[in-house]
N, C-alpha and C positions, 0 to 999 in steps of 0.2 A: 801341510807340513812337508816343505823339502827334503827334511832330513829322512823322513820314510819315504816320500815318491811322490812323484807328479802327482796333482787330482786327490791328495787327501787332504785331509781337515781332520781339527781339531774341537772338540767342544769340552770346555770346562765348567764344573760345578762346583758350585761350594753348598755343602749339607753334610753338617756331623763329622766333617772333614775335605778333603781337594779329591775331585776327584775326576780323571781325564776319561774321554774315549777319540779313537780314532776312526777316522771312514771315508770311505770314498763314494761316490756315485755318479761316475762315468758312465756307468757299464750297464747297456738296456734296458735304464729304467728304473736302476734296482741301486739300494743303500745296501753299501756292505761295510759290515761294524767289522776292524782288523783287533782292536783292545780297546778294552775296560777296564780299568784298573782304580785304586787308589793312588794318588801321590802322597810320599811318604816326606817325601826329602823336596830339595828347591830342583835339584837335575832330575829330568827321566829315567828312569832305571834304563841303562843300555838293552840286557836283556829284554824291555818292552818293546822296542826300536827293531830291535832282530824280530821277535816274534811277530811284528805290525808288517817288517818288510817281508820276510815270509809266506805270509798270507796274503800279500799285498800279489807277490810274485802267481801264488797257487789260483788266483782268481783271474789276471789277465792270463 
């Protein structure tokens, strides 16, 4: 997903409802979940986006 940063991805589910998570796995080896969340609505919550980049940042 460009809109959080290079090197992530998306995986979506549908059970009981939509529900995203985001990750990267660049980085030596290793999967790193930035969000898990429900989708509520058809947009991202902005707020998820800040939170994914973030942590996206805290990890490289």
């Amino acid at each position: 997903m460009s809109i959080i940063g290079i090197g992530v991805y998306e995986i979506r589910i549908q059970n009981r409802g939509q529900w995203r998570v985001f990750y990267t796995a660049k980085f030596e080896n290793t999967v790193y979940v930035l969000a898990a969340f429900e989708k509520k609505s058809q947009k991202t919550a902005q707020q998820e986006i800040i939170n994914a980049r973030r942590r996206l940042k805290t990890i490289k």
